[in-house]
C-alpha positions in Angstrom: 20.4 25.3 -3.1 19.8 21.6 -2.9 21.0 19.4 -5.7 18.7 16.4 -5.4 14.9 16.3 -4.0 15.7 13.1 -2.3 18.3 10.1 -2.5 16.3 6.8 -2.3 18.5 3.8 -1.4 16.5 0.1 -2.3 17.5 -3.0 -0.2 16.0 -6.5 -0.9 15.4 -9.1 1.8 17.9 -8.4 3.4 19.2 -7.5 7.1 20.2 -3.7 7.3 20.0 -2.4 10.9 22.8 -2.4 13.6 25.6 -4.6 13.0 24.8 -5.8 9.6 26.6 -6.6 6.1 24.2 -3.7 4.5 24.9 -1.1 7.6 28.8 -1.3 7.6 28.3 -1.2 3.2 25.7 1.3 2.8 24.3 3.1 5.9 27.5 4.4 7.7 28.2 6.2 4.4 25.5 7.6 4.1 24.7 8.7 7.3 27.9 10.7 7.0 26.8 11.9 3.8 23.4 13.0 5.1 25.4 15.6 7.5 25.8 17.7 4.3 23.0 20.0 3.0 22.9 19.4 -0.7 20.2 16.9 -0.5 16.4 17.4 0.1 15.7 14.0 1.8 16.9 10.4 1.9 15.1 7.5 2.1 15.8 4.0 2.9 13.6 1.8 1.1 13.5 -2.0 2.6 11.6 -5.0 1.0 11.7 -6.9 4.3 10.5 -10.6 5.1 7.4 -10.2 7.6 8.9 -12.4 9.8 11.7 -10.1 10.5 9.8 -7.4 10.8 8.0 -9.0 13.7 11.4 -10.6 15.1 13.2 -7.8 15.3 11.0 -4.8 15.5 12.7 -3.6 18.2 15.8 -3.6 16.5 14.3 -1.6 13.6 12.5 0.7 15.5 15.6 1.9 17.0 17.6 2.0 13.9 14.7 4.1 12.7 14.8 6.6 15.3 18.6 6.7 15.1 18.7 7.5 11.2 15.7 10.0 11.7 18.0 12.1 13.3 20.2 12.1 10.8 17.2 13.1 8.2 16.8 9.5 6.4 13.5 8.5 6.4 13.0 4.8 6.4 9.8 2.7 5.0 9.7 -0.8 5.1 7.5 -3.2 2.7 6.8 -6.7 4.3 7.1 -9.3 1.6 6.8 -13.1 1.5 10.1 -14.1 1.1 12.7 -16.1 3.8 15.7 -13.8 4.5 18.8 -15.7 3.5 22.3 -14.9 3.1 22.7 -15.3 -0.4 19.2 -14.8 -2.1 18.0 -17.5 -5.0 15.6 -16.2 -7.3 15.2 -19.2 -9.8 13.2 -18.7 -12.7 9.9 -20.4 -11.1 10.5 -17.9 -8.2 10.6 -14.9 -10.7 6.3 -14.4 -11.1 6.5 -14.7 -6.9 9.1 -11.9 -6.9 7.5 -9.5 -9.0 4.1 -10.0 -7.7 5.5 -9.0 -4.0 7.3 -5.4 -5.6 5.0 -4.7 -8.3 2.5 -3.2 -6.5 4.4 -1.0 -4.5 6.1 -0.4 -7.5 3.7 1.1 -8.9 3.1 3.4 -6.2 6.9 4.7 -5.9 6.0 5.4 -10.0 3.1 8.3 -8.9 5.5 9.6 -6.0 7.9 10.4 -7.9 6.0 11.8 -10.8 4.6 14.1 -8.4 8.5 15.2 -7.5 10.8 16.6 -10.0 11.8 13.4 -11.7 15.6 14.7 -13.0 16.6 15.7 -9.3 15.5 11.9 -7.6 18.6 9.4 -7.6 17.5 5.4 -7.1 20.2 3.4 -5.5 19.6 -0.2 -6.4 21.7 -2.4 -3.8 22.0 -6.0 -5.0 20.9 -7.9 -8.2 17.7 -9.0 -7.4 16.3 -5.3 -6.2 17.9 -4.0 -9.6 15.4 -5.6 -12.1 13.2 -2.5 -10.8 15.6 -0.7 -13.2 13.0 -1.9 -16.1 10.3 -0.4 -14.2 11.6 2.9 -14.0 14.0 3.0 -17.1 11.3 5.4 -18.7 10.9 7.6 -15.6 13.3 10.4 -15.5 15.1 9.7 -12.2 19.0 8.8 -12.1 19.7 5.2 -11.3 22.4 3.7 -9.4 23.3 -0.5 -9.8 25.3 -1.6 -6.4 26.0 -4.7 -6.8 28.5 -5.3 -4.1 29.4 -8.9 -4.9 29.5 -11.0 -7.9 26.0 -12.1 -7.2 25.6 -14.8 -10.4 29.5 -16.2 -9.3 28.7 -16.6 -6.1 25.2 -18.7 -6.5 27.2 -20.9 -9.5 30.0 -21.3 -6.4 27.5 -22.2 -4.2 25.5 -24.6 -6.2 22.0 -22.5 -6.7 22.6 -22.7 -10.7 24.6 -24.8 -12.7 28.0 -23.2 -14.6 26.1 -22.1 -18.1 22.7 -23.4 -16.9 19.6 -21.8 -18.4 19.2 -19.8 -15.2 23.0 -18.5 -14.9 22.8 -17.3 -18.6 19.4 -15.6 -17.4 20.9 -13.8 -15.3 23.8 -12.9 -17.1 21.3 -11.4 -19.7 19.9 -9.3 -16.8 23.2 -8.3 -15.3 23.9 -6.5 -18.8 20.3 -5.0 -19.1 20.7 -3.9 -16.3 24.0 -2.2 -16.4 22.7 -0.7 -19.9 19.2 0.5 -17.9 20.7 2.6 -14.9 23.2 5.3 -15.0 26.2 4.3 -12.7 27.1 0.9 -11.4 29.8 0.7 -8.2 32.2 -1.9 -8.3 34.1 -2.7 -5.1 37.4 -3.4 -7.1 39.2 -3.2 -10.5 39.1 -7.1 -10.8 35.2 -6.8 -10.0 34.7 -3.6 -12.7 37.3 -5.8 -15.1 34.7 -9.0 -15.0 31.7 -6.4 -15.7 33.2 -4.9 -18.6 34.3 -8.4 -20.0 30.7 -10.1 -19.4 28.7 -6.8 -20.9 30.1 -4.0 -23.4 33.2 -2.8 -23.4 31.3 0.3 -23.8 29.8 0.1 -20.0 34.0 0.9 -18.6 33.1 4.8 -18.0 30.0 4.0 -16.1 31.8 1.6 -13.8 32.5 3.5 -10.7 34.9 1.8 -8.0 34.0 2.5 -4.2 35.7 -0.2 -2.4 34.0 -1.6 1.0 34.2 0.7 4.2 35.0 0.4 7.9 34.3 2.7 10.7 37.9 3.4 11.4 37.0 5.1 14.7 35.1 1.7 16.0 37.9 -0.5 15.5 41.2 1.7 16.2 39.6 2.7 19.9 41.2 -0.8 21.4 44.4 -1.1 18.9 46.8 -2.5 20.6 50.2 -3.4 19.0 51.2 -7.2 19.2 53.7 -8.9 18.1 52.9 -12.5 18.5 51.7 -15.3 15.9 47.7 -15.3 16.9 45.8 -15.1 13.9 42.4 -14.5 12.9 39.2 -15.6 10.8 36.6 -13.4 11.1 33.7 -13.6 9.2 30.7 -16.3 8.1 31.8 -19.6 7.2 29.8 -22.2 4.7 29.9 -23.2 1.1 31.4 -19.9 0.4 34.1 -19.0 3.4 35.6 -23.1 4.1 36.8 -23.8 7.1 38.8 -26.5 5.9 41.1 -23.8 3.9 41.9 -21.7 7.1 42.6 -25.0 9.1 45.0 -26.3 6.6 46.6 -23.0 6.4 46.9 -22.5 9.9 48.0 -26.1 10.6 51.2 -25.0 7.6 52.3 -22.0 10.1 52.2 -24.3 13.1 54.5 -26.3 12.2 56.9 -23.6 11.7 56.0 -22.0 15.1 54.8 -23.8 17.9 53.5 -21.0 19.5 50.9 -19.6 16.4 47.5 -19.5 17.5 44.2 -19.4 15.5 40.9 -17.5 16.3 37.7 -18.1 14.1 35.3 -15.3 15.1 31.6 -15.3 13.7 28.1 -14.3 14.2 27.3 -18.4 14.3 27.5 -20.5 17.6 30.4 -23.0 18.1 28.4 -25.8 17.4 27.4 -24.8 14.0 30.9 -24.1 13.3 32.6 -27.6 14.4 32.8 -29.5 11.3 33.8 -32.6 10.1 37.1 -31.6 9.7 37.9 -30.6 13.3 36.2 -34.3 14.1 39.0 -35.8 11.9 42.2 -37.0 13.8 44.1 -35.8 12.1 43.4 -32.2 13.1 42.5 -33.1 16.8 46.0 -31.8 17.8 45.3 -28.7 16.5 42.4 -27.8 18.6 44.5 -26.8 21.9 45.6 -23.6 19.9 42.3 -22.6 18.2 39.8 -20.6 19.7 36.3 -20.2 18.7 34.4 -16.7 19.6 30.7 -15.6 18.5 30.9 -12.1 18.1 28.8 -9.5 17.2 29.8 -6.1 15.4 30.4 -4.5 18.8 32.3 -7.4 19.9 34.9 -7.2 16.8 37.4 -4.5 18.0 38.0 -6.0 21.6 38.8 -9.8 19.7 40.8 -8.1 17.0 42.7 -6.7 19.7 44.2 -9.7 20.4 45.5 -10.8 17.2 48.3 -9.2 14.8 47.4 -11.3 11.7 44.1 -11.2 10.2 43.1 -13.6 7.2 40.8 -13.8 4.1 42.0 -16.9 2.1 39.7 -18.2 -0.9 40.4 -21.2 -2.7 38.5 -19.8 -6.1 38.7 -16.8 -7.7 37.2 -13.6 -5.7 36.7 -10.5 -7.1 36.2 -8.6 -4.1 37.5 -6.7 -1.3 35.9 -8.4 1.5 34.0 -6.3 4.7 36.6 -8.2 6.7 40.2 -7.2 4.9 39.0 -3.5 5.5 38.4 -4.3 8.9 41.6 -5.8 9.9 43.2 -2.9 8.5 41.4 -0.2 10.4 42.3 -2.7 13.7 45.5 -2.7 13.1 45.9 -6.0 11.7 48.4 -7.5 9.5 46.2 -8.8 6.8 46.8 -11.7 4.8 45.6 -12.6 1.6 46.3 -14.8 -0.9 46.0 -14.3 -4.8 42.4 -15.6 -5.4 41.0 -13.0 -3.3 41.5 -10.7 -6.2 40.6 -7.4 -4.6 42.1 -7.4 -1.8 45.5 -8.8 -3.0 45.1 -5.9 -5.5 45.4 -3.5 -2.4 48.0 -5.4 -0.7 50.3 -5.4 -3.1 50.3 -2.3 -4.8 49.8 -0.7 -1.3 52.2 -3.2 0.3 49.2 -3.7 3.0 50.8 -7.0 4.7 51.1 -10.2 2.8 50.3 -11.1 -0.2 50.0 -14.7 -1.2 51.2 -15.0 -4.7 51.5 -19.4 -5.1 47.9 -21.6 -4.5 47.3 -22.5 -1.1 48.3 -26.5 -1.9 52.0 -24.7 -2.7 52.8 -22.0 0.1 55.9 -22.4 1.0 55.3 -21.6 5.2 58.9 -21.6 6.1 58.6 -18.5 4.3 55.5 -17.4 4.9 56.4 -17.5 8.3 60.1 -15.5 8.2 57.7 -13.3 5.9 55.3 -12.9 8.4 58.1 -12.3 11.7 59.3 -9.6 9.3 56.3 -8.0 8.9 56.1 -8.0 13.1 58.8 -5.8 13.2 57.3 -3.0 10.4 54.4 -0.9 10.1 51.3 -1.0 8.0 50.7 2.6 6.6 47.6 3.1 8.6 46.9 6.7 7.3 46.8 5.1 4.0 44.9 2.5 4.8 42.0 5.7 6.6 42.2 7.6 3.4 40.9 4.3 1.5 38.6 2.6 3.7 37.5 4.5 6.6 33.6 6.0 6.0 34.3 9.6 5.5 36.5 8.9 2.9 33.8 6.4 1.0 30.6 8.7 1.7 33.5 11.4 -0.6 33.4 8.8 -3.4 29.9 8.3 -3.0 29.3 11.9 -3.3 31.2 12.3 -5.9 29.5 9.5 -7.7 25.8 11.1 -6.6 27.2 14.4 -8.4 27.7 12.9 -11.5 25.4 10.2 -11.9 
């Protein structure tokens, strides 16, 4: 007997084939849910720029073949929108926005009527694809809010809205309507679900679920390799959000303690894009003979991580989240560091004693012991069958299961 008719997961401009922040988040757990047999159908349903659908059709076309064999169905609806990596919708945008998803809207509205309405689950990924919650908050269908990051934070962070600017609040409003419209929201960690809870009704703690970020633990253990020298890595995007400047400093602390540290920064972005001003400076021109800059795709991650026994995720603002990059040192064998601003993933590393855990602000480390810390830590290991059971995909499509059961 199936449980559900279908399973409808809702992305908004964003990128969600091979290699991507959405794939690694959403679509590896779900193509190991889709294995089972309880569910009738899934369907991926993708509000996608029409520029990228021309620029990498051949990209989607084999993602869509790939997840057709695993029964998920995927439709795509071009809109007018520039894909970006954190989304703005400002007020003046908001009649553009709901002018490019009304319409099709209105069409899911009929399909599903014609379904049984109590066995279809909506899984709204992000904020901005979410406000369809007051579309279908009438309909009959169970609705899921995956947030994934502290959307409104982030843009306040990065300088899209003010800090309690007529837009933040707006969305702050929204955030609680729509936590109040679906069913279940997923938060990656407890200091993301304590923030929720805080900002919107006590009432809303139950229908917090936590499902922290994944990794494909068989992608990145294939190349492990055991090291037990002072090379470090950054992997990830770097910007207004992930500073350069913070991993430089911090790297330039551990240097002076031991000559023979090194430094990787490995992102999706060329080398040019990611020499700043601050590798320009003088004063950090001596530190350039022990950093190495890689591009590197998904694919290319376990060969770099390979070479590294420390990986990093440093913040120098509070960050609610367990980052895509903390679960993927983890499942390479890496020696994570974190410090305490990175909120969820310090949560994991010290109540899990997952590597190090930076307790003072990064203007205050102490690096002579960071670094007796961190030659201790050499010589011990990580509990890596922990680290499967809380990370790796099987065990998140569980949780998401689970959650689907119940919802």
């Amino acid at each position: 007997m199936k449980l559900y008719n279908r399973i409808v997961l809702y992305i908004f401009n964003e990128k969600y084939w091979f290699n991507s922040l959405v794939y690694t988040q959403n679509i590896l757990p779900l193509l190991s849910l889709s294995k089972k047999s309880e569910v009738g159908s899934y369907q991926i349903i993708a509000y996608t720029p029409i520029l990228n659908l021309i620029i990498n059709r051949r990209e989607i076309s084999n993602f869509k073949i790939m997840i057709s064999d695993k029964n998920i169905k995927l439709i795509n609806r071009p809109i007018f929108f520039i894909m970006s990596r954190f989304f703005h919708i400002r007020l003046i945008m908001m009649p553009f926005f709901v002018l490019n998803l009304l319409p099709y809207t209105i069409f899911d509205i009929f399909q599903f009527a014609k379904s049984n309405k109590n066995k279809t689950i909506l899984h709204f990924r992000s904020y901005p694809i979410s406000i369809l919650s007051f579309i279908f908050k009438g309909n009959k269908c169970r609705m899921i809010f995956d947030p994934r990051s502290d959307y409104i934070k982030e843009n306040t962070f990065v300088g899209t809205w003010k800090d309690n600017s007529f837009s933040q609040k707006i969305w702050f409003w929204l955030e609680k309507k729509i936590i109040h419209n679906t069913n279940k929201t997923i938060s990656i960690s407890n200091a993301m679900k304590s923030d929720l809870v805080e900002r919107t009704d006590s009432k809303n703690y139950k229908k917090i679920t936590i499902i922290p970020n994944c990794a494909d633990y068989n992608h990145f253990s294939n190349q492990r390799i055991k090291k037990n020298d002072f090379t470090m890595i950054y992997s990830g995007s770097l910007g207004s959000w992930n500073k350069l400047d913070i991993y430089i400093n911090f790297f330039e602390g551990v240097l002076n303690h031991r000559p023979d540290a090194k430094l990787i920064i490995a992102s999706s972005q060329s080398k040019s894009k990611i020499l700043r001003k601050e590798l320009i400076n003088p004063k950090t021109q001596h530190l350039l003979n022990n950093i190495t800059f890689v591009q590197a795709s998904y694919n290319d991650l376990p060969n770099v991580y390979s070479r590294c026994s420390f990986g990093l995720q440093l913040m120098s603002r509070r960050d609610n989240r367990i980052g895509v990059k903390y679960v993927e040192y983890l499942a390479s064998g890496l020696i994570p560091i974190v410090n305490s601003a990175v909120e969820g993933a310090y949560e994991y590393s010290t109540k899990y004693n997952f590597g190090i855990a930076i307790h003072s602000k990064l203007n205050e480390i102490d690096y002579q012991s960071l670094v007796e810390n961190m030659e201790e830590k050499l010589s011990t290991n990580i509990n890596e069958s922990l680290g499967q059971e809380l990370f790796d995909i099987h065990s998140n499509s569980k949780l998401l299961k689970y959650l689907y059961l119940n919802v």
